[in-house]
MILOVEX-312017 format. One record per atom (N, C-alpha, C, O, CB): x, y, z; residue in three letters. Coordinates in Angstrom, 3 decimals. Glycine has a CB too. Layout:
! residues N
FIKOL          x          y          z   type
FIKOL          X          Y          Z    ala
...
! end
This chain:
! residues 83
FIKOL          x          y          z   type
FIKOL    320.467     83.591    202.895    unk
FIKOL    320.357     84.311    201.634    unk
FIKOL    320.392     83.278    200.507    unk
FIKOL    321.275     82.423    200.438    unk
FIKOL    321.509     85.376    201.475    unk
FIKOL    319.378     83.396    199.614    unk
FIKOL    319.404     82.335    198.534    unk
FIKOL    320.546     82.775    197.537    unk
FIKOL    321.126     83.855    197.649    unk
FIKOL    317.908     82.199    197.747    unk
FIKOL    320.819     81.849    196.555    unk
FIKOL    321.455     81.832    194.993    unk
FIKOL    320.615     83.296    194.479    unk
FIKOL    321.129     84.388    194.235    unk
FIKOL    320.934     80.077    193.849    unk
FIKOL    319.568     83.019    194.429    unk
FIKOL    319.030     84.077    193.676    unk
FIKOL    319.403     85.753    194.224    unk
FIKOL    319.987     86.546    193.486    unk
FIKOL    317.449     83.764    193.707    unk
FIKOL    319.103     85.984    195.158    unk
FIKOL    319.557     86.901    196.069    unk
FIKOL    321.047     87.587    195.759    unk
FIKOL    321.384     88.713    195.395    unk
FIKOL    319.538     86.178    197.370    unk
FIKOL    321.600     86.662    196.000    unk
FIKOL    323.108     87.327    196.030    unk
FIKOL    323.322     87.239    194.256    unk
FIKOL    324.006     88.088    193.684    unk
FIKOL    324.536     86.189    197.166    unk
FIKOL    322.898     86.532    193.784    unk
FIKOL    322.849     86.896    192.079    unk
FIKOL    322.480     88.136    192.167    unk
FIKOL    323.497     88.810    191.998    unk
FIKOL    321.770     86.063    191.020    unk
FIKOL    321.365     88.970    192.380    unk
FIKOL    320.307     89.924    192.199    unk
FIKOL    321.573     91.288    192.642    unk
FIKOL    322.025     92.240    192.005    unk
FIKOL    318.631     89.589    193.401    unk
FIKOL    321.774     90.813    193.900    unk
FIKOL    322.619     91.726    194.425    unk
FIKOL    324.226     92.142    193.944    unk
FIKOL    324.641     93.299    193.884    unk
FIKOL    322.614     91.292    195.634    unk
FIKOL    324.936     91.041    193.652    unk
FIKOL    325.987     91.480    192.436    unk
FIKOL    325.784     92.111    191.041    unk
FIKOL    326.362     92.953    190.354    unk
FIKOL    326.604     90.389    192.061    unk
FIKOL    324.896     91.463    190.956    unk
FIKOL    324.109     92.227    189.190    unk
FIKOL    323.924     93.686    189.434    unk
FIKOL    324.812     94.494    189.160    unk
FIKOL    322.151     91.570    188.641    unk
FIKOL    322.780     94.028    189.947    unk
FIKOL    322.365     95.357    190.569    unk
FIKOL    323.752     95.890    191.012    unk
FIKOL    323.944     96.948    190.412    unk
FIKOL    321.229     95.214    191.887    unk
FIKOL    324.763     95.595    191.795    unk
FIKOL    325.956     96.898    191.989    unk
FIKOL    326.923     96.592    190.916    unk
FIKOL    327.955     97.259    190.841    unk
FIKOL    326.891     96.949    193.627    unk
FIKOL    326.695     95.708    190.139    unk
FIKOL    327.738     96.099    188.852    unk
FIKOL    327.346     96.646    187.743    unk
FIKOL    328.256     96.972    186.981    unk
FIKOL    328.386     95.057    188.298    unk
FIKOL    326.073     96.892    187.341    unk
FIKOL    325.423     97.312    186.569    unk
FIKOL    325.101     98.962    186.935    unk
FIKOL    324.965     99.815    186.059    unk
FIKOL    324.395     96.375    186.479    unk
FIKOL    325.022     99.191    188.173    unk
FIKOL    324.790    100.683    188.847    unk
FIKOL    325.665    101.148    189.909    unk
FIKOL    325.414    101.793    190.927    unk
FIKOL    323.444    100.792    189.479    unk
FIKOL    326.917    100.604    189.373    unk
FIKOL    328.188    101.232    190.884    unk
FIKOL    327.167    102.644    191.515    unk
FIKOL    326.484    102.389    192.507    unk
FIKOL    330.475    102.192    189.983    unk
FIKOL    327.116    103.592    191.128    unk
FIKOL    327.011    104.822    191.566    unk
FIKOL    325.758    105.387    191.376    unk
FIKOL    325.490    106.462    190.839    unk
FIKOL    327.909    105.547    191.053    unk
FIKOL    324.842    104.372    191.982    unk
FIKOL    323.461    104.662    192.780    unk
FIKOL    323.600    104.197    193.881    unk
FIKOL    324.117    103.113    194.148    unk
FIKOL    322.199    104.128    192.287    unk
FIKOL    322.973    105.281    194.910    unk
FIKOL    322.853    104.979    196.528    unk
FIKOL    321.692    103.732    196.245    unk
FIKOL    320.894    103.579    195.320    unk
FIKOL    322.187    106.596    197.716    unk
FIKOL    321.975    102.923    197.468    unk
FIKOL    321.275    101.834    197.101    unk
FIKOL    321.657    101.047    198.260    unk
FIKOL    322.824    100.971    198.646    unk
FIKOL    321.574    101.250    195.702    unk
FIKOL    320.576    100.401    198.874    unk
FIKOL    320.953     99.475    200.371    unk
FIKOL    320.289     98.208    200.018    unk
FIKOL    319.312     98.154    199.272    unk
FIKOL    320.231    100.134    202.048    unk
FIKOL    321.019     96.878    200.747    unk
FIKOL    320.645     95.973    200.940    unk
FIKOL    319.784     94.863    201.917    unk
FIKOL    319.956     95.007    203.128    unk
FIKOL    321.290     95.943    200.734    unk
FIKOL    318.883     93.783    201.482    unk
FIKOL    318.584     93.817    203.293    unk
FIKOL    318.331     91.787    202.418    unk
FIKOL    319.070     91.354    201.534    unk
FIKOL    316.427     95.353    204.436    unk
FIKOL    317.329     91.121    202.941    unk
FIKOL    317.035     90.269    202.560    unk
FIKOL    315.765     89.531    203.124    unk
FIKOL    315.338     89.762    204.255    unk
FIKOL    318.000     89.805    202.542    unk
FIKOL    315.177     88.604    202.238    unk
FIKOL    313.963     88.592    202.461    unk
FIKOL    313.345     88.228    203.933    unk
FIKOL    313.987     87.579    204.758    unk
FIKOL    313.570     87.821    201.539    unk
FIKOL    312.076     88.702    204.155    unk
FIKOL    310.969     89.040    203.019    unk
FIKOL    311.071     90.458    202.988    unk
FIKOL    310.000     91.064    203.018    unk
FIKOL    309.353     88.553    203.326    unk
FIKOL    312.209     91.179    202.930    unk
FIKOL    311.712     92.673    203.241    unk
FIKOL    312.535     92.882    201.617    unk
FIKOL    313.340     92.024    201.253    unk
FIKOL    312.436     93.729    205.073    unk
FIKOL    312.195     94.221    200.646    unk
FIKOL    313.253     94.195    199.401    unk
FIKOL    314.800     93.722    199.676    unk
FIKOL    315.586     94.056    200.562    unk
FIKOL    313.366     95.729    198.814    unk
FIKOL    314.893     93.079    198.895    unk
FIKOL    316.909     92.640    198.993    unk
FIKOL    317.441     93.307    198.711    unk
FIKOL    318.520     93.459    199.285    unk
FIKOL    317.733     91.667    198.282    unk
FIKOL    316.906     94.561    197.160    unk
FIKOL    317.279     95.555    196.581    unk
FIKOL    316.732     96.991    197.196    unk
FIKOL    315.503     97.044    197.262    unk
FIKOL    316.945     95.294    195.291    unk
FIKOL    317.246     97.840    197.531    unk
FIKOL    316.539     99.343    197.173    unk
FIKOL    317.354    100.327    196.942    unk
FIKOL    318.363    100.705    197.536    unk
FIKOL    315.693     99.929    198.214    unk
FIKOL    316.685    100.792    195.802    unk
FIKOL    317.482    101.736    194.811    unk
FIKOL    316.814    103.211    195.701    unk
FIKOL    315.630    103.281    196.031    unk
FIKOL    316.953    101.503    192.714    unk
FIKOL    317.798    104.262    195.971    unk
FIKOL    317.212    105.510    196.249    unk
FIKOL    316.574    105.796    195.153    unk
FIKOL    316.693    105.163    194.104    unk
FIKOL    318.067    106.542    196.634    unk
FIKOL    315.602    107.113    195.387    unk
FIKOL    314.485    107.385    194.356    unk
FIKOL    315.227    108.750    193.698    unk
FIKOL    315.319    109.714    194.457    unk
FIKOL    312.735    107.676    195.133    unk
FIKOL    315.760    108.889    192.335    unk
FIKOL    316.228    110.318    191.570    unk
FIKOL    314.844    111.554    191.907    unk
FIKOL    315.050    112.639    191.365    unk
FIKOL    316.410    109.937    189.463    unk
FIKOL    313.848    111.481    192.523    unk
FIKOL    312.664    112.501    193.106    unk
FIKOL    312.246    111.564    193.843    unk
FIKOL    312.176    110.340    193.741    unk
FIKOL    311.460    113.219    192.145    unk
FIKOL    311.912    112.510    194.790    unk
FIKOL    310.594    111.310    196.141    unk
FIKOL    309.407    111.595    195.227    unk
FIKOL    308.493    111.073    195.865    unk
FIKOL    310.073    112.111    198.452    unk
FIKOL    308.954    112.019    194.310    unk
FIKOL    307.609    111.841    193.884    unk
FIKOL    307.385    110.231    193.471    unk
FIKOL    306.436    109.468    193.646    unk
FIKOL    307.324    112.880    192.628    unk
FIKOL    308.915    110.041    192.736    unk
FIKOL    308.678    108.892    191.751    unk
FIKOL    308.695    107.297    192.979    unk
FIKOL    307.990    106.301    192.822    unk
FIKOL    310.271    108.940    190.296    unk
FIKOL    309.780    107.538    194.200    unk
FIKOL    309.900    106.525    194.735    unk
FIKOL    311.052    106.225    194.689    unk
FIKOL    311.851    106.782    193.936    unk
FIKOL    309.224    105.748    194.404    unk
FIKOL    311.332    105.340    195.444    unk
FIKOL    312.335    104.065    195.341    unk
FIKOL    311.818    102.815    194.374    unk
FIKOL    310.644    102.586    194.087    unk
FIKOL    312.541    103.421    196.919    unk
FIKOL    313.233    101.904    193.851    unk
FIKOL    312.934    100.815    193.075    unk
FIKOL    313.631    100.115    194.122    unk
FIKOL    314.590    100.318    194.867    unk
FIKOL    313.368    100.707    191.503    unk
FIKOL    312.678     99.101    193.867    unk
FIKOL    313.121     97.677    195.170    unk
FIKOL    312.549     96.180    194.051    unk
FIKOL    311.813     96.009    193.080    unk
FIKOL    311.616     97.823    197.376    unk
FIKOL    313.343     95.452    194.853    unk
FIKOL    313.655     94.459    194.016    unk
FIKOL    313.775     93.445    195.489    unk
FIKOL    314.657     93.587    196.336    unk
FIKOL    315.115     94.769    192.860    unk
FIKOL    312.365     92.135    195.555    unk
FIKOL    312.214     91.358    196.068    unk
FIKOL    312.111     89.663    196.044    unk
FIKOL    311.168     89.110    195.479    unk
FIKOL    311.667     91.867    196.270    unk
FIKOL    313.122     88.952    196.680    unk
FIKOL    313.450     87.614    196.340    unk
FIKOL    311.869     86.873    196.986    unk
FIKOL    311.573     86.717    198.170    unk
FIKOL    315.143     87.065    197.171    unk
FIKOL    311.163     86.566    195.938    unk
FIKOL    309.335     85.977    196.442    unk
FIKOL    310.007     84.047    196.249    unk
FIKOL    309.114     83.244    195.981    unk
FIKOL    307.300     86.694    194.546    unk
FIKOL    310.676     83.777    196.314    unk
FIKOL    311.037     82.162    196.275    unk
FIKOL    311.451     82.348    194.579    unk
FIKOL    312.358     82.936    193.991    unk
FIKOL    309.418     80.797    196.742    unk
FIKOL    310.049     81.359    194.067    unk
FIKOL    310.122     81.525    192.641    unk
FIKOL    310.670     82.497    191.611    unk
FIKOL    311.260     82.243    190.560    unk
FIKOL    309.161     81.504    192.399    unk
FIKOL    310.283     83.875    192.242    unk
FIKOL    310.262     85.270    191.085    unk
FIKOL    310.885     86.207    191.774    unk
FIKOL    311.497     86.110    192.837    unk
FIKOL    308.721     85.967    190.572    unk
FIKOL    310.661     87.246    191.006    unk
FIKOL    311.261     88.335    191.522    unk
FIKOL    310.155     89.256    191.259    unk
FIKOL    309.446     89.331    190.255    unk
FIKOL    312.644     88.696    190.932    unk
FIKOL    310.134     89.845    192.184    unk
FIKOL    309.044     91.246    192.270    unk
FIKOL    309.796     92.419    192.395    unk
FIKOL    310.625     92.603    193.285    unk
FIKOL    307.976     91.291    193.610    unk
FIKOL    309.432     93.441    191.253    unk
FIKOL    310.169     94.795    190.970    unk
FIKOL    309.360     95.614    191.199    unk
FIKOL    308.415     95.764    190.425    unk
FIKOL    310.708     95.087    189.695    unk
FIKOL    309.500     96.380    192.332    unk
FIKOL    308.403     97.461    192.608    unk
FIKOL    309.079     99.122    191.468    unk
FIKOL    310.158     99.714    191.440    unk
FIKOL    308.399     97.796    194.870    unk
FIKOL    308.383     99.219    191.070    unk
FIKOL    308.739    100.497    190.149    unk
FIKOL    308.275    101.587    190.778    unk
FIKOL    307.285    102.172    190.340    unk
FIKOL    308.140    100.516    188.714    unk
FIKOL    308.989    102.041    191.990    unk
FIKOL    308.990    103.622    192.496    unk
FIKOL    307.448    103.242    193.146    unk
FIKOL    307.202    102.120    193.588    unk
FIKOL    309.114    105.180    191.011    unk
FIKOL    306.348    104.478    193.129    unk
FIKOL    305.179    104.432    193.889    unk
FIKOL    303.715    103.602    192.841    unk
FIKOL    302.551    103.271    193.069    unk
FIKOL    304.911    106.216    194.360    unk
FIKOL    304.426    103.573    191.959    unk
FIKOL    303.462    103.283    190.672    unk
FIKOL    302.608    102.193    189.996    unk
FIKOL    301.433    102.181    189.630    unk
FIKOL    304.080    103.447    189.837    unk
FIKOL    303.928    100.978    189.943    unk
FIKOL    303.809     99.903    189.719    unk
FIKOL    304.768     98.800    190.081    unk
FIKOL    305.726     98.959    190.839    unk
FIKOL    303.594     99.989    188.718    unk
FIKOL    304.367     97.399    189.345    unk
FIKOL    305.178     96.245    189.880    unk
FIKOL    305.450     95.639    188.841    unk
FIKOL    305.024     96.019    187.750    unk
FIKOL    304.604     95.340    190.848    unk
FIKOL    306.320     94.435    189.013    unk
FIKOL    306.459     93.910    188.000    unk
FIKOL    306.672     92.272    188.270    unk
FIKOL    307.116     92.130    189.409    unk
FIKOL    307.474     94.646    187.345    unk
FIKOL    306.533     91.252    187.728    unk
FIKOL    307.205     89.348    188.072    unk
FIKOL    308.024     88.843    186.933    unk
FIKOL    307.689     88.351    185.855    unk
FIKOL    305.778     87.930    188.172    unk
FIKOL    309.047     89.065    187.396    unk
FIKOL    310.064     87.841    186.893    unk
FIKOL    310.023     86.588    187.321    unk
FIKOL    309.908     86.242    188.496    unk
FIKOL    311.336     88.064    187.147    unk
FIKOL    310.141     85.692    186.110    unk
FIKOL    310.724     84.082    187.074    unk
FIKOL    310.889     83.489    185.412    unk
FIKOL    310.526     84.102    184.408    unk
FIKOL    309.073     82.831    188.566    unk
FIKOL    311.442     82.335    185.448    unk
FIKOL    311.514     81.339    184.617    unk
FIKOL    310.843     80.269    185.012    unk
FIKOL    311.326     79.677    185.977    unk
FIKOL    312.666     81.044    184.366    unk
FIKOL    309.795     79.814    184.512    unk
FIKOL    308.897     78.655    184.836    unk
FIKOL    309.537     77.552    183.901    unk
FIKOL    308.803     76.588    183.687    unk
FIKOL    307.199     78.960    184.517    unk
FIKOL    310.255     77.543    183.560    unk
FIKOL    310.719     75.981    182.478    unk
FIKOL    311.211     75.496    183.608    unk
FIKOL    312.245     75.825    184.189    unk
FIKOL    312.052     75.970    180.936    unk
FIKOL    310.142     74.417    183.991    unk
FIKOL    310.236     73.276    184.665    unk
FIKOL    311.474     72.400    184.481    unk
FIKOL    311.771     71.777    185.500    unk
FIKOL    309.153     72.605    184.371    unk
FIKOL    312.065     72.254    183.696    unk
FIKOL    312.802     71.069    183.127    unk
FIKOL    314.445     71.244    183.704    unk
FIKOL    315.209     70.280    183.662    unk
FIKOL    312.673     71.094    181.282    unk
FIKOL    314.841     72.469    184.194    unk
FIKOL    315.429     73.256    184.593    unk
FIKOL    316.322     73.327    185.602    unk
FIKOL    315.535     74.013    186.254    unk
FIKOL    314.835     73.803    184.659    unk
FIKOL    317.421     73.223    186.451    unk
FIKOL    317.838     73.330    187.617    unk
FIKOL    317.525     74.843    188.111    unk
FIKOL    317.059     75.679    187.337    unk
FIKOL    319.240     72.905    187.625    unk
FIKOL    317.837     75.131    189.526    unk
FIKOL    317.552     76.184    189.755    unk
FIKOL    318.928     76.837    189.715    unk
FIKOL    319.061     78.011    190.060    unk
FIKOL    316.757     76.253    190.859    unk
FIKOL    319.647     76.317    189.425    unk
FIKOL    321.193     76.940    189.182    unk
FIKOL    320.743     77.905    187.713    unk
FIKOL    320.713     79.129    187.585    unk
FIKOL    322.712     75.385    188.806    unk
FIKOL    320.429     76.839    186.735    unk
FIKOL    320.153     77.539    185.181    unk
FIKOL    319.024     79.000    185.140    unk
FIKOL    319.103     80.132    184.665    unk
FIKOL    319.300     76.132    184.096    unk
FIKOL    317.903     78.159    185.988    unk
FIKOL    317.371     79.534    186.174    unk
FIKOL    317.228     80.591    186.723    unk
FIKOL    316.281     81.377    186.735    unk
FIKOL    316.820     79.588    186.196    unk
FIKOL    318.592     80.614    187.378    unk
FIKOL    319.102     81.872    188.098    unk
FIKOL    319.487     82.332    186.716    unk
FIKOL    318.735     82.954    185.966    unk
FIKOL    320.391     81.766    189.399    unk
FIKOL    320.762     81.960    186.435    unk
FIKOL    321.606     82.421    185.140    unk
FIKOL    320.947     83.012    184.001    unk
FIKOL    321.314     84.040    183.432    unk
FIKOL    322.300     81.306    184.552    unk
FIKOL    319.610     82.055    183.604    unk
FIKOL    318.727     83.170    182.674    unk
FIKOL    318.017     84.145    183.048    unk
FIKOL    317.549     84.930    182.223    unk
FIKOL    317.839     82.699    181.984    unk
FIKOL    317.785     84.281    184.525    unk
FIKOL    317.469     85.638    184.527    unk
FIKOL    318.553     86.764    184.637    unk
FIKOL    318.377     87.981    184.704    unk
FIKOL    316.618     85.779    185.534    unk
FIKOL    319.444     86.217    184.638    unk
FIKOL    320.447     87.473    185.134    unk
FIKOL    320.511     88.581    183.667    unk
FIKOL    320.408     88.350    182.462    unk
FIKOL    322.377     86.711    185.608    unk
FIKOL    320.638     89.316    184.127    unk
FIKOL    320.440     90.920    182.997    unk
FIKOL    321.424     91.222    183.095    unk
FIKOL    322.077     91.501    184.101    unk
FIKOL    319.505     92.304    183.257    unk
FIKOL    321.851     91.204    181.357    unk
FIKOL    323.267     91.175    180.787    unk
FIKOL    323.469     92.615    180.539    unk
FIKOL    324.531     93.016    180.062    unk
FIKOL    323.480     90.242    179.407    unk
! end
């Protein structure tokens, strides 16, 4: 399990104690949020190396990453983390 990963995964259950929600790790989602309707989906949240890929329910996606090169990968964990 990377830095990033277990970042992703403390963030996500402290930010949402009380959403059902399972864990697994890559390449399969690290995150999955149960879906509030099965129309809309589940939200899953996948460690891709670099980024993070946010699947939004059945709909859409999304890429996170910090590309500032200059960077440790310690720091750019920390700026992505969602305060």
């Amino acid at each position: 399990m990377t830095d990033l990963t277990e970042a992703v995964i403390r963030a996500v259950q402290a930010a949402f104690p009380d959403l059902e929600m399972s864990f697994g790790g890559p390449p399969n989602a690290i995150v999955r949020i149960a879906p509030a309707h099965p129309a809309f989906g589940s939200i899953e949240v996948e460690d891709d190396g670099p980024e993070l890929t946010v699947h939004c329910g059945n709909f859409t996606h999304v890429h996170l990453s910090n590309y500032d090169e200059g960077i440790s990968s310690e720091e750019r964990i920390t700026r992505m983390r969602v305060s």
